[in-house]
C-alpha positions as CSV (number, residue, x, y, z in Angstrom):
1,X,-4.1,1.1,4.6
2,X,-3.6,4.9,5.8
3,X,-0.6,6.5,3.8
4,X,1.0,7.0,7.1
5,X,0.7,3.5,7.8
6,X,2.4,3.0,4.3
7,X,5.0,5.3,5.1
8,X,6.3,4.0,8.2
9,X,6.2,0.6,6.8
10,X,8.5,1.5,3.8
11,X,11.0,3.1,6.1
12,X,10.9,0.4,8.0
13,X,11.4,-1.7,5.5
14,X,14.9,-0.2,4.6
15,X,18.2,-1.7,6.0
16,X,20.4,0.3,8.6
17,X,21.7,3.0,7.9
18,X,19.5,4.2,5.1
19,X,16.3,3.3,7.5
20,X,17.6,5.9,10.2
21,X,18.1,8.5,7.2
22,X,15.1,8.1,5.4
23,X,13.7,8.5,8.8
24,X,16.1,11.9,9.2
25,X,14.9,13.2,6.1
26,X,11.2,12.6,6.6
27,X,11.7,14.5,9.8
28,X,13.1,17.3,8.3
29,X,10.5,17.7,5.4
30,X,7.9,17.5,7.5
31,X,9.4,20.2,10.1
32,X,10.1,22.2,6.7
33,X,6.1,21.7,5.3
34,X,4.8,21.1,8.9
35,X,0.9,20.5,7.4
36,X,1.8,19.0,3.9
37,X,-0.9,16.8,2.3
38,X,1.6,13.1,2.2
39,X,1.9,10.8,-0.6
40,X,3.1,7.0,-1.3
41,X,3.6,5.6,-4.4
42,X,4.5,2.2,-4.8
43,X,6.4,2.6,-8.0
44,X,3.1,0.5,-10.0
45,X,1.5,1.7,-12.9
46,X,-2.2,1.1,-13.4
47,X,-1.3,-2.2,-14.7
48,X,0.7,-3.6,-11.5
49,X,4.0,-3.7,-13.3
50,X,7.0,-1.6,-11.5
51,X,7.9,1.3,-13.5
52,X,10.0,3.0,-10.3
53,X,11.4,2.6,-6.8
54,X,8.3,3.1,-4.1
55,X,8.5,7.1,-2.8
56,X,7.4,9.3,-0.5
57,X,6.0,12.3,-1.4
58,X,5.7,15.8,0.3
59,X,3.0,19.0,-0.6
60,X,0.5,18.9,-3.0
61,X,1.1,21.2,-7.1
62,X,-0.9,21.0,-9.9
63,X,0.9,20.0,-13.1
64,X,0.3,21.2,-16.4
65,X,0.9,18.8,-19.4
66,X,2.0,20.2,-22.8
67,X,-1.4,18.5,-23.6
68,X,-3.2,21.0,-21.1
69,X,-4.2,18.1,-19.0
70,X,-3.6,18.8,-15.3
71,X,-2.9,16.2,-12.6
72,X,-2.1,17.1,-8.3
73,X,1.2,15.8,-7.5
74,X,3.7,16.4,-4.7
75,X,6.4,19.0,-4.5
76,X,9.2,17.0,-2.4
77,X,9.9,13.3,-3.0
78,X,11.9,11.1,-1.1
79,X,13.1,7.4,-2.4
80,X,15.6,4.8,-1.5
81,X,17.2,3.4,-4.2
82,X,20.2,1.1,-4.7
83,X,22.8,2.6,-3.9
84,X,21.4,5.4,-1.6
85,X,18.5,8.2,-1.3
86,X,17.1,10.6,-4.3
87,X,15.5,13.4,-3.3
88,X,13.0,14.9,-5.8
89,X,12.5,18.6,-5.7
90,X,9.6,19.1,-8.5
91,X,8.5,22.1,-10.4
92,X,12.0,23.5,-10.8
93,X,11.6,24.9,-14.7
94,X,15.5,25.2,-15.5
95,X,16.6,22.1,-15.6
96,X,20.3,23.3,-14.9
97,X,18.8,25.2,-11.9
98,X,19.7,22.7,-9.0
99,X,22.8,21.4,-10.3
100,X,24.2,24.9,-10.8
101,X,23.3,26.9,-7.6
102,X,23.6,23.6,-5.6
103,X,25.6,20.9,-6.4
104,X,29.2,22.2,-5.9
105,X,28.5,23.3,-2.1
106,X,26.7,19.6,-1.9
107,X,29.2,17.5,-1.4
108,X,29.1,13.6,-2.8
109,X,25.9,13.8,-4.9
110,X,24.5,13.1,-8.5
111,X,22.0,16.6,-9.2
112,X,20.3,16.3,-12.1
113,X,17.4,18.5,-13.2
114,X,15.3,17.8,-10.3
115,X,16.6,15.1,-8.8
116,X,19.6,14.8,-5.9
117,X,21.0,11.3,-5.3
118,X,23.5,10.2,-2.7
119,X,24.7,7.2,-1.0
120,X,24.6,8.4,2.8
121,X,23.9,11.8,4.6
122,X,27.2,11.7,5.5
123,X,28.3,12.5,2.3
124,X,26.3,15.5,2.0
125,X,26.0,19.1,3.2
126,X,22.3,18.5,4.9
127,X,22.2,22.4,5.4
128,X,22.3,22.8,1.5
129,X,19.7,19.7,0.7
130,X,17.4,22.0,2.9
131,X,17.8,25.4,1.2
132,X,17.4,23.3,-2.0
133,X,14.1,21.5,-0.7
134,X,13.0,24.8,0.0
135,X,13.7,26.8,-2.9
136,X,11.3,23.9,-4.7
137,X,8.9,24.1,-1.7
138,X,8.7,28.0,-3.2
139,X,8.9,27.5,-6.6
140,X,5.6,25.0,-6.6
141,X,3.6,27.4,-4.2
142,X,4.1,30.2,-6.4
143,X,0.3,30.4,-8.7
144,X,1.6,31.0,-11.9
Protein backbone atom coordinates (compact mmCIF):
# COMPACT_ATOMS: atom_id res chain seq x y z
CA UNK A 1 0.00 0.00 0.00
CA UNK A 2 1.28 3.60 -1.19
CA UNK A 3 1.91 5.90 1.97
CA UNK A 4 -0.69 8.11 0.49
CA UNK A 5 -3.04 5.38 0.44
CA UNK A 6 -2.11 4.89 4.18
CA UNK A 7 -2.60 8.38 4.86
CA UNK A 8 -5.97 8.95 3.67
CA UNK A 9 -7.03 5.82 5.16
CA UNK A 10 -5.89 6.83 8.83
CA UNK A 11 -7.69 10.19 8.45
CA UNK A 12 -10.31 8.59 7.44
CA UNK A 13 -10.39 6.45 9.99
CA UNK A 14 -10.71 9.26 12.69
CA UNK A 15 -14.18 10.29 14.14
CA UNK A 16 -15.72 13.82 13.25
CA UNK A 17 -14.34 16.45 14.20
CA UNK A 18 -10.84 15.30 14.63
CA UNK A 19 -11.21 13.63 10.87
CA UNK A 20 -11.91 17.15 9.31
CA UNK A 21 -8.83 18.55 11.35
CA UNK A 22 -6.35 16.08 10.78
CA UNK A 23 -7.49 16.67 7.33
CA UNK A 24 -6.98 20.77 7.99
CA UNK A 25 -3.63 20.15 9.30
CA UNK A 26 -2.40 17.88 6.61
CA UNK A 27 -3.46 20.64 4.20
CA UNK A 28 -1.66 23.10 5.76
CA UNK A 29 1.76 21.08 6.14
CA UNK A 30 1.77 20.18 2.90
CA UNK A 31 0.98 23.95 1.57
CA UNK A 32 3.86 24.83 4.18
CA UNK A 33 6.53 21.86 2.65
CA UNK A 34 4.67 21.71 -0.77
CA UNK A 35 7.30 18.75 -2.12
CA UNK A 36 8.03 16.99 1.31
CA UNK A 37 9.13 13.28 1.07
CA UNK A 38 5.61 11.71 3.37
CA UNK A 39 5.78 9.23 6.04
CA UNK A 40 3.37 6.72 7.97
CA UNK A 41 4.11 4.95 10.84
CA UNK A 42 1.87 2.60 12.31
CA UNK A 43 3.07 3.02 15.82
CA UNK A 44 4.80 -0.97 15.59
CA UNK A 45 8.03 -1.79 16.40
CA UNK A 46 9.97 -4.46 14.46
CA UNK A 47 8.31 -6.93 16.54
CA UNK A 48 4.50 -6.01 15.78
CA UNK A 49 3.82 -4.77 19.25
CA UNK A 50 2.37 -1.02 19.61
CA UNK A 51 4.86 1.20 21.13
CA UNK A 52 2.80 4.58 19.81
CA UNK A 53 -0.24 6.10 18.24
CA UNK A 54 -0.03 5.63 14.20
CA UNK A 55 1.48 9.33 12.63
CA UNK A 56 1.96 11.05 9.92
CA UNK A 57 5.04 12.46 9.09
CA UNK A 58 6.20 15.53 7.06
CA UNK A 59 10.07 16.28 5.38
CA UNK A 60 12.79 14.17 5.51
CA UNK A 61 16.40 15.05 8.47
CA UNK A 62 19.01 12.99 9.32
CA UNK A 63 19.38 12.22 13.01
CA UNK A 64 22.46 11.84 14.83
CA UNK A 65 22.50 9.33 17.84
CA UNK A 66 24.87 10.00 20.78
CA UNK A 67 26.17 6.63 19.52
CA UNK A 68 27.07 8.27 16.04
CA UNK A 69 24.59 6.13 14.32
CA UNK A 70 22.43 8.17 11.94
CA UNK A 71 18.86 7.32 10.77
CA UNK A 72 16.35 9.66 8.00
CA UNK A 73 13.34 10.72 9.87
CA UNK A 74 10.75 13.43 9.33
CA UNK A 75 10.71 17.00 10.45
CA UNK A 76 6.75 17.49 11.08
CA UNK A 77 4.63 14.81 12.66
CA UNK A 78 1.04 14.82 12.97
CA UNK A 79 -0.94 12.13 15.30
CA UNK A 80 -4.42 11.68 16.71
CA UNK A 81 -4.43 10.61 20.02
CA UNK A 82 -7.02 10.36 22.80
CA UNK A 83 -8.02 13.09 23.65
CA UNK A 84 -7.04 15.27 20.53
CA UNK A 85 -4.02 16.04 17.94
CA UNK A 86 -0.05 16.27 18.81
CA UNK A 87 1.89 17.85 16.54
CA UNK A 88 5.63 16.92 16.50
CA UNK A 89 8.03 19.53 15.44
CA UNK A 90 11.49 17.56 15.51
CA UNK A 91 15.06 18.74 15.69
CA UNK A 92 14.30 21.57 18.03
CA UNK A 93 17.73 21.33 20.36
CA UNK A 94 16.37 23.45 23.48
CA UNK A 95 13.99 21.57 24.78
CA UNK A 96 12.31 24.74 26.55
CA UNK A 97 12.43 26.31 22.96
CA UNK A 98 8.66 25.67 21.88
CA UNK A 99 7.07 25.97 25.09
CA UNK A 100 8.66 29.32 25.77
CA UNK A 101 8.43 31.35 22.50
CA UNK A 102 5.09 29.55 21.75
CA UNK A 103 2.90 28.28 24.14
CA UNK A 104 1.52 31.40 25.98
CA UNK A 105 0.25 33.04 22.48
CA UNK A 106 -1.17 29.23 21.76
CA UNK A 107 -4.04 29.08 23.47
CA UNK A 108 -5.48 25.51 25.13
CA UNK A 109 -2.39 23.34 24.51
CA UNK A 110 0.11 20.98 26.32
CA UNK A 111 4.02 22.13 24.61
CA UNK A 112 6.46 20.11 25.63
CA UNK A 113 9.97 19.94 24.21
CA UNK A 114 8.84 19.04 20.77
CA UNK A 115 5.59 18.14 20.99
CA UNK A 116 2.10 20.41 20.89
CA UNK A 117 -1.04 18.56 21.98
CA UNK A 118 -4.58 19.91 21.91
CA UNK A 119 -8.05 18.63 21.92
CA UNK A 120 -9.56 20.71 18.86
CA UNK A 121 -8.33 23.53 16.56
CA UNK A 122 -10.62 25.51 18.09
CA UNK A 123 -8.74 25.80 21.02
CA UNK A 124 -5.77 26.97 19.37
CA UNK A 125 -4.23 30.01 17.66
CA UNK A 126 -3.68 27.96 14.08
CA UNK A 127 -1.58 31.14 13.00
CA UNK A 128 0.99 30.35 15.84
CA UNK A 129 0.95 26.33 15.28
CA UNK A 130 2.21 27.46 11.77
CA UNK A 131 5.12 29.88 12.68
CA UNK A 132 6.01 27.06 15.12
CA UNK A 133 5.84 24.27 12.36
CA UNK A 134 7.99 26.46 10.48
CA UNK A 135 10.50 27.53 12.79
CA UNK A 136 11.13 23.40 12.98
CA UNK A 137 10.74 23.15 9.22
CA UNK A 138 14.06 25.68 9.47
CA UNK A 139 15.72 24.34 12.17
CA UNK A 140 16.02 20.57 10.46
CA UNK A 141 16.97 22.19 6.96
CA UNK A 142 19.80 23.94 8.44
CA UNK A 143 23.22 21.30 7.56
CA UNK A 144 24.94 21.55 10.72
Amino acid sequence: MTVQKQLKEYIAAQPEPKRSEMQELHGMILALMPACKLWFLDGKDEKGKIVSNPNIGYGSQTIEYANGKTREFYQIGVSANTTGISVYIMGVEDKKYLGETFGRDLGKASVTGYCIKFKTLADIKVDVLKTAIQYGIAQTSIQH
